[in-house]
GUFI-208705 format. One line per 3 residues: number of its first residue (from 1); their letters; for each residue z, y, x of C-alpha. Coordinates in steps of 0.05 Angstrom, whole numbers, padded with zeros to 5 digits. Layout:
REM GUFI-208705
NUM> A> Z,Y,X; ...
END
This chain:
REM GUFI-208705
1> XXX> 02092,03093,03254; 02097,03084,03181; 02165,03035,03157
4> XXX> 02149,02952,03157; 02169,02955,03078; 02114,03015,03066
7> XXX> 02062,02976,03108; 02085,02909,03059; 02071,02947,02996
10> XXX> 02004,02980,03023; 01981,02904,03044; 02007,02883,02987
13> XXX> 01964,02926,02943; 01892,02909,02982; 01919,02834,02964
16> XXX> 01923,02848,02896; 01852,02885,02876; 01901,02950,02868
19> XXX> 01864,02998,02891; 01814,03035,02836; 01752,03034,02891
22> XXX> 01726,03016,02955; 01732,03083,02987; 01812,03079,02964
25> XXX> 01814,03009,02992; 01783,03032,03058; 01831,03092,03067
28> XXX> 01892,03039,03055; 01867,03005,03111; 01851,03058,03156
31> XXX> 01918,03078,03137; 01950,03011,03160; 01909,03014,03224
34> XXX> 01940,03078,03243; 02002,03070,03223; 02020,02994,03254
37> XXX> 01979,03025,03308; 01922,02972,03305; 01853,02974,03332
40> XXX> 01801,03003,03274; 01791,02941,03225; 01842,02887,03249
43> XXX> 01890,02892,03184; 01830,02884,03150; 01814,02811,03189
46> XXX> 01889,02794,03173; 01884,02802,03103; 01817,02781,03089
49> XXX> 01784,02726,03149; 01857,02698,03169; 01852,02639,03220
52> XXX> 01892,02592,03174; 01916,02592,03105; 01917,02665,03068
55> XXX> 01974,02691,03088; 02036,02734,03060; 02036,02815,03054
58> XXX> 02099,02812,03098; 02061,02757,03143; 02000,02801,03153
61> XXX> 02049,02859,03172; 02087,02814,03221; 02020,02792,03259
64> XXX> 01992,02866,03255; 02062,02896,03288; 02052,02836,03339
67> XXX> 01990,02859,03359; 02030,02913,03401; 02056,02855,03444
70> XXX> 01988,02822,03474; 01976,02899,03508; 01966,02883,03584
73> XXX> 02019,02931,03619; 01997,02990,03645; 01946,03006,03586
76> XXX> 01977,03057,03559; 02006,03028,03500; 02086,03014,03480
79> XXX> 02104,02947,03506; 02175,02927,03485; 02221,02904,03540
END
């Protein structure tokens, strides 16, 4: 699992146009996926079709690491106690 403030910065540079093509801006993501151990595409929805207004870099981060939480039990996945 890859450090909240290195997820901030990676979120931070999609936000920013930062990235010098799509297929770097795609591996960013994929690397965010993996790494705040998201479902294939969901940082992406954070960042770019939020449900209200556009959020932070450290927001986005937040709601991706919260993700973890909403697992049923039993799936398989970390669920803090």
């Amino acid at each position: 699992m890859m450090t909240r403030a290195t997820a901030v910065a990676m979120v931070q540079k999609i936000m920013d146009g930062g990235c010098a093509d799509d297929a770097e801006a795609d591996g960013v993501l994929e690397a965010l996926d993996r790494g705040l151990a998201c479902p294939s595409g969901y940082v992406c929805n954070l960042i770019f079709w939020p449900e209200r207004r556009e959020p932070t870099a450290a927001e986005v981060v937040e709601q991706a690491l919260a993700y973890r939480h909403l697992a049923p039990r039993g799936s398989g996945r970390p669920v803090p106690g």
